[in-house]
C-alpha positions in Angstrom: -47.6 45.4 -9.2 -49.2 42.3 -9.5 -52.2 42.9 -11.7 -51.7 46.1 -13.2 -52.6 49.6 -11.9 -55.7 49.1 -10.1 -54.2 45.4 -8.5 -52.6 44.4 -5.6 -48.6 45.0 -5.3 -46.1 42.8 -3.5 -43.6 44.4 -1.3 -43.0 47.6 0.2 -44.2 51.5 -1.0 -43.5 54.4 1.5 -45.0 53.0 4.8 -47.0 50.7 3.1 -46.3 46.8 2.7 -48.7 44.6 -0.2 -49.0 41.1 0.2 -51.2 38.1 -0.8 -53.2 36.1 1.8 -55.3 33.5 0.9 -55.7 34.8 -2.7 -56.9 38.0 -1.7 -54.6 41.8 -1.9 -53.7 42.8 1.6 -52.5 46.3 1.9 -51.1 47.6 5.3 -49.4 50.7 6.9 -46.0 49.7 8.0 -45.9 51.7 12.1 -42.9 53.5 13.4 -42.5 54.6 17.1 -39.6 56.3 18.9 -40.7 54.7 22.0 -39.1 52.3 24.0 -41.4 48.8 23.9 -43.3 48.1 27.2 -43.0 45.4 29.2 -46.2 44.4 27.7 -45.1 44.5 24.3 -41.8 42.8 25.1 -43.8 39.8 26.1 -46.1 39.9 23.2 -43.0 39.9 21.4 -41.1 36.8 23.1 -44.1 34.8 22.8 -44.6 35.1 19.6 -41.2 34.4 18.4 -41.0 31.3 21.1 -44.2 29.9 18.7 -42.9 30.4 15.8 -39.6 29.0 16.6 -41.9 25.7 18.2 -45.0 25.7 15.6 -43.0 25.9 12.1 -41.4 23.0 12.2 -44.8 20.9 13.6 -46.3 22.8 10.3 -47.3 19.5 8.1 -49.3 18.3 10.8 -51.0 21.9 11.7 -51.6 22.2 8.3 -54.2 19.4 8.6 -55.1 19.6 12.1 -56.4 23.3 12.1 -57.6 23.2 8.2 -61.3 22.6 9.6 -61.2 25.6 12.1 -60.5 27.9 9.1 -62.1 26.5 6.4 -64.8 29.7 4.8 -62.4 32.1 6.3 -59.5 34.3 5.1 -57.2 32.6 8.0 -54.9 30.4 7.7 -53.8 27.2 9.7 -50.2 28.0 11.3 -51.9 31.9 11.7 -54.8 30.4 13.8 -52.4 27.3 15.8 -50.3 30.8 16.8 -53.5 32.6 17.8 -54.9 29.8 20.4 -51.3 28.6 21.5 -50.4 32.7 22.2 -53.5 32.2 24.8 -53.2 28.9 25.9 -50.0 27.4 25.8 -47.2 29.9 26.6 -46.1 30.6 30.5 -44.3 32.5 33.1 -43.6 36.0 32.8 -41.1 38.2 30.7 -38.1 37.7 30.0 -38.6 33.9 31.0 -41.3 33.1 29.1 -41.8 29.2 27.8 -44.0 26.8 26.6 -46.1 24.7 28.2 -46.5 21.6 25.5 -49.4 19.2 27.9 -51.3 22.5 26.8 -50.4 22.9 23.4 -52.4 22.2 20.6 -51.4 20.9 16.5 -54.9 20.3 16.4 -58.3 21.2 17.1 -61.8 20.1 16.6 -64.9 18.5 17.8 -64.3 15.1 17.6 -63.8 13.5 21.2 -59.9 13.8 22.0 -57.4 11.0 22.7 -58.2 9.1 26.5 -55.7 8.2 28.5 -53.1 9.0 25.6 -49.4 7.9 26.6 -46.3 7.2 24.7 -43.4 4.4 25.5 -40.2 3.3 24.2 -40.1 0.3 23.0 -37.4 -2.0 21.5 -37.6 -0.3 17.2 -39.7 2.7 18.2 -42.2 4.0 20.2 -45.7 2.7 20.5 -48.6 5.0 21.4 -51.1 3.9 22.9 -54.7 4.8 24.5 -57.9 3.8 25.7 -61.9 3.9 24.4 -63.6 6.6 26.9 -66.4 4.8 28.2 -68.4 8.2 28.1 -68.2 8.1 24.0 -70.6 5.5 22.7 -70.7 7.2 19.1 -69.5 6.2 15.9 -66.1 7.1 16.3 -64.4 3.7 16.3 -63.1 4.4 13.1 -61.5 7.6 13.5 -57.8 7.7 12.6 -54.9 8.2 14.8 -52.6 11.0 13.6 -49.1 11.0 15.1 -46.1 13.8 15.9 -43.2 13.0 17.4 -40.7 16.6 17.6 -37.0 16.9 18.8 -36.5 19.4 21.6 -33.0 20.8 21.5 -31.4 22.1 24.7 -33.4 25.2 24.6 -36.2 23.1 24.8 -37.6 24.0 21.3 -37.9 22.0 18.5 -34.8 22.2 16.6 -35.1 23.9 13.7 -34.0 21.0 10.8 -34.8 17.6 10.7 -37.1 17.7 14.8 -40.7 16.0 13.1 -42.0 12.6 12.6 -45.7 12.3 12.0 -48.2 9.8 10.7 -50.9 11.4 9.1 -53.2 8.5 8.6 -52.8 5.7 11.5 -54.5 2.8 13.2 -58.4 3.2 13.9 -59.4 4.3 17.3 -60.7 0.9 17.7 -56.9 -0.7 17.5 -55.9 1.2 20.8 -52.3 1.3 19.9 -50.2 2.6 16.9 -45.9 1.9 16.8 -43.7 3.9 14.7 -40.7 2.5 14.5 -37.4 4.3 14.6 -33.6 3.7 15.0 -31.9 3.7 17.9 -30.4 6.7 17.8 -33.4 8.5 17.4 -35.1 6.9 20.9 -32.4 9.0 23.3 -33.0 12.6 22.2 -35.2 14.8 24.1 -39.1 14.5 22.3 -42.7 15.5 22.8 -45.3 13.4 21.3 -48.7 14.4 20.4 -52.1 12.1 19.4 -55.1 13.5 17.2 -58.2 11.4 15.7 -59.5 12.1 12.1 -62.8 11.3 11.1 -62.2 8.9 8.3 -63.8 11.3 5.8 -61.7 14.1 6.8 -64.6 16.3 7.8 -64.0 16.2 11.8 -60.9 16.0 14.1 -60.0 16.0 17.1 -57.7 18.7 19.6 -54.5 17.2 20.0 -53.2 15.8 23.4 -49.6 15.4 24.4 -49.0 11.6 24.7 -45.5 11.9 26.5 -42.4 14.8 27.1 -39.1 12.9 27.1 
């Protein structure tokens, strides 16, 4: 016990389980059934461990690119990344459940996505590059590129040591292109690349697109 008597505890008591989230107590009733799981839970199940397997290792970049969308809330970032890729990213049916990265997100906002995002390997690296949408006349020239490159393993999950490259603060929007360079070896694995724009204030970003699957 944390804080005395009348404070929070850490761990398990009975059926219940104490933990800390976000600064605050959490206290919660551990549930035990004799029943077999449904299909239905199965599923639940498979997906959830397919995102944790792919998100935790994208976790310095979700860290920043879903900080806005739970900023004055008790949520945190790789909590609410799980949340919108459990309903929008994972497919087929159970037991063959995968992930579908062109619909994954390691970030989300309101700031006008990447257009015409695409990836290429280049001689030293890999250059991303896009275009400015003619539809988005605003003042967002300055925005900054943010970067994630993640090795797939032959699972096709990111492998779980080592799989991330990221540039948190890139080129403006303005510069259309962005290269990070890399050695050879790291230009043959299997990869999925992902572009985001920060505000250069930090106070707006964009969803993520994927830029290119290798």
């Amino acid at each position: 016990m944390n804080k005395g008597l009348f404070g929070g505890f850490s761990g398990k008591l009975g059926n219940l389980v104490g933990y800390t989230l976000n600064g605050k107590a959490v206290i919660r009733t551990k549930g035990t059934s004799n029943k077999p799981p449904t299909i239905p839970q199965l599923a639940v199940r498979q997906m959830i461990k397919l995102l944790n397997r792919a998100l935790k290792p994208m976790l310095p970049v979700i860290n920043i690119g879903f900080l806005l969308e739970v900023k004055n809330t008790d949520k945190n970032a790789f909590n609410e990344a799980i949340s919108y890729n459990f309903h929008n990213a994972c497919m087929g049916a159970y037991p063959n459940i995968g992930i579908d990265y062109s619909k994954l997100l390691v970030s989300k906002g309101m700031l006008p996505p990447a257009y015409d995002a695409s990836v290429s390997i280049q001689p030293g690296g890999l250059e991303f590059t896009w275009s400015l949408d003619p539809m988005n006349k605003g003042n967002i020239l300055n925005d900054r590129a943010m970067l994630l490159i993640c090795y797939l393993g032959a699972d096709d999950l990111p492998l779980p040591d080592e799989s991330i490259i990221y540039m948190l603060i890139g080129a403006q929007r303005r510069a259309c292109k962005e290269f990070i360079a890399l050695a050879p070896a790291y230009l043959s694995r299997p990869m999925v690349c992902y572009l985001s724009f920060q505000a250069e204030d930090g106070k707006s970003i964009s969803n993520s697109v994927m830029a290119g699957k290798f």
